[in-house]
N, C-alpha and C positions, 0 to 999 in steps of 0.2 A: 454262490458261484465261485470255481476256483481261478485266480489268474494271475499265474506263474508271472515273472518278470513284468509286470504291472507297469506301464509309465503314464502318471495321468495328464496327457497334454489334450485332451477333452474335445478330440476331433471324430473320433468316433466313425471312421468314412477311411476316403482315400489317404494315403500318408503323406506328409505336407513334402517329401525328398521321395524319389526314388533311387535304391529299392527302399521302403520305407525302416523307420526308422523306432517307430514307436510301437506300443504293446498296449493299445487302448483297447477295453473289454466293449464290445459291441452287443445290444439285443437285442431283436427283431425277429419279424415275422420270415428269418432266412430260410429258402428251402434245403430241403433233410439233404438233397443229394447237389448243391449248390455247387458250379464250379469244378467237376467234375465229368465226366466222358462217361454217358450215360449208355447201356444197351437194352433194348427191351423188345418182347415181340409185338407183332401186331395181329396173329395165325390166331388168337385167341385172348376172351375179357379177358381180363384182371383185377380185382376191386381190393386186393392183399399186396399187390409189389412183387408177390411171388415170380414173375417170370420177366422181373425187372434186376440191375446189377451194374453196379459204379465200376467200372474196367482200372480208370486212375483218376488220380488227383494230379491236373497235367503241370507239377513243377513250379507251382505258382507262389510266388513268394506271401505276405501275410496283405490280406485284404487287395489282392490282385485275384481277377480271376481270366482263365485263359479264354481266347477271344471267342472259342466256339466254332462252329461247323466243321468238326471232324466227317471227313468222307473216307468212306471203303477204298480200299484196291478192288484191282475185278474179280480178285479171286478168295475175297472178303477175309484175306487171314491180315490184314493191317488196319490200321487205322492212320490215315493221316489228320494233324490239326497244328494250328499256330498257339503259342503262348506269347504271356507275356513274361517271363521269369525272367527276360534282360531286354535290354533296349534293343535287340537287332529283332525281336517279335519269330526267335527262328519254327523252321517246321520241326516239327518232332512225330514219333511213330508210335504207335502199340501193338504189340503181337496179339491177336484178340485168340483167346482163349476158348477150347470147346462149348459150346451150352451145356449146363450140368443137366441133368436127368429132374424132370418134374418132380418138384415136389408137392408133399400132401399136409403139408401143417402150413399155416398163415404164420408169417412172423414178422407181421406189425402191433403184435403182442405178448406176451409174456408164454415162455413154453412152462405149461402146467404139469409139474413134476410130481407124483403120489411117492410119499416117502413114507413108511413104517417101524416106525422103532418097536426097540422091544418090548413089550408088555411089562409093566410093574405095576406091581401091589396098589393102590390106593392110589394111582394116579390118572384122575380124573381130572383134572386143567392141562394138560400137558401140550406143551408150546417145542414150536424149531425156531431154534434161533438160527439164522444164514447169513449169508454175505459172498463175496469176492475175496473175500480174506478172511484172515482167521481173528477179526478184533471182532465179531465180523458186521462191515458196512457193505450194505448193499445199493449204499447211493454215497454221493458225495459229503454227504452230510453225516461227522463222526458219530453215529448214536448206530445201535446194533437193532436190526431188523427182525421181526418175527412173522413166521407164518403161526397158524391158529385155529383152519377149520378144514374139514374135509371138503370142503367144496371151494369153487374159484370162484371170487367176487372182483369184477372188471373194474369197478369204481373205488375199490379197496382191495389190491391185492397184498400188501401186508401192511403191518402195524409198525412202528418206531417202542424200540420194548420198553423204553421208560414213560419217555411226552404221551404217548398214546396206550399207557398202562392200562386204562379205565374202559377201555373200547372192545376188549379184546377177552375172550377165559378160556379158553383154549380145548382140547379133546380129549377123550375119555379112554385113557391107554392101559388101563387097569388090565384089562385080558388081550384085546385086538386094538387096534385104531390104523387109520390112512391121514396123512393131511398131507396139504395139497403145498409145495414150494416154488413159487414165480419163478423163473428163471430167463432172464435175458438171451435171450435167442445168440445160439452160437459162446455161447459162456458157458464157466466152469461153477458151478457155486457149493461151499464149501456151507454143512448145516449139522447139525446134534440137537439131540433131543434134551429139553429142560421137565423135570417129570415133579408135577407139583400136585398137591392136594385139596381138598374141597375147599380149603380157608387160602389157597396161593403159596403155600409154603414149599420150600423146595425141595423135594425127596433124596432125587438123586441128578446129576446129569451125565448127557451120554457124550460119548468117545464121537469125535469128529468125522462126518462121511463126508462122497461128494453126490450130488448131483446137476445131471447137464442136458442139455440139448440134445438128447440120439435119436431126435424123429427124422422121418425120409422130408 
């Protein structure tokens, strides 16, 4: 876990001053959209989030959350609610935004990107290595991520390309191949192709692409 300016006074909760004072890493079973001005419809299910949406994070200093029950204007382009960001609990506003247009991909999972490199010679193991950056990490944790098969495994959707060496042998790029690259919903991820041989040796690697999120 990453946690910038750290201070360990092991209270873990409400800050012992207001506004608080410390920088304790808290973790718990907090919810995803915690504290937050929540809008969602009710005209139809939902079992994806899909036509759910965080408006704001109403100003709320670290481990304060704002008191809740934002109500409509009548002519529902506001929202009013109370915080707490200072002792006087003032009201504050949000200009509520269009609803976006339905969408048709779930993205309380990873969007499944088909990436194809180019065909080389004798390589049959042929791995994408991705990330967020170009070292490249695809998670917090400094170690370079790889995709590995043409299809998308929910319970594994990539490998860690060193610790998780032995789990992984990657697709057969010698003429064609497709594999498949997780991609964090609303992200940019940056990925090349590593073109290796029947024994894992490395052939060649390729020039840096991107890909992203461009589903509806």
């Amino acid at each position: 876990m990453n946690s910038p300016d750290f201070t360990a006074s092991g209270l873990c909760s409400f800050a012992a001053s207001f506004p608080p004072d410390n920088n304790d890493p808290c973790v718990g079973n907090w919810p995803s959209w915690g504290g937050a001005v929540i809008q969602f419809r009710l005209d139809r299910a939902d079992s994806t989030g899909r036509n759910a949406r965080a408006l704001a994070q109403p100003l709320s200093p670290l481990h304060y959350w704002f008191a809740g029950g934002a109500q409509p204007t009548p002519d529902g382009k506001w929202l009013i609610f109370q915080t707490h960001a200072n002792a006087h609990q003032d009201l504050l506003g949000i200009q509520v935004p269009p609803l976006p247009g339905d969408s048709l991909t779930p993205r309380n999972d990873f969007i499944q990107v088909p990436v194809q490199p180019t065909p080389v010679a004798g390589a049959v193991h042929t791995i994408i290595e991705f990330g967020y950056d170009m070292n490249p990490y695809c998670t917090s944790r400094q170690e370079s991520c790889v995709a590995a098969s043409s299809t998308y495994s929910q319970s594994t959707p990539f490998y860690y390309q060193t610790t998780e060496a032995g789990s992984y042998t990657g697709a057969d790029c010698s003429s064609s191949c497709t594999i498949i690259v997780p991609v964090i919903p609303m992200r940019v991820a940056y990925w090349r192709p590593i073109y290796r041989d029947v024994n894992n040796n490395v052939l060649s690697t390729g020039g840096w692409q991107v890909a992203l999120d461009a589903n509806n």
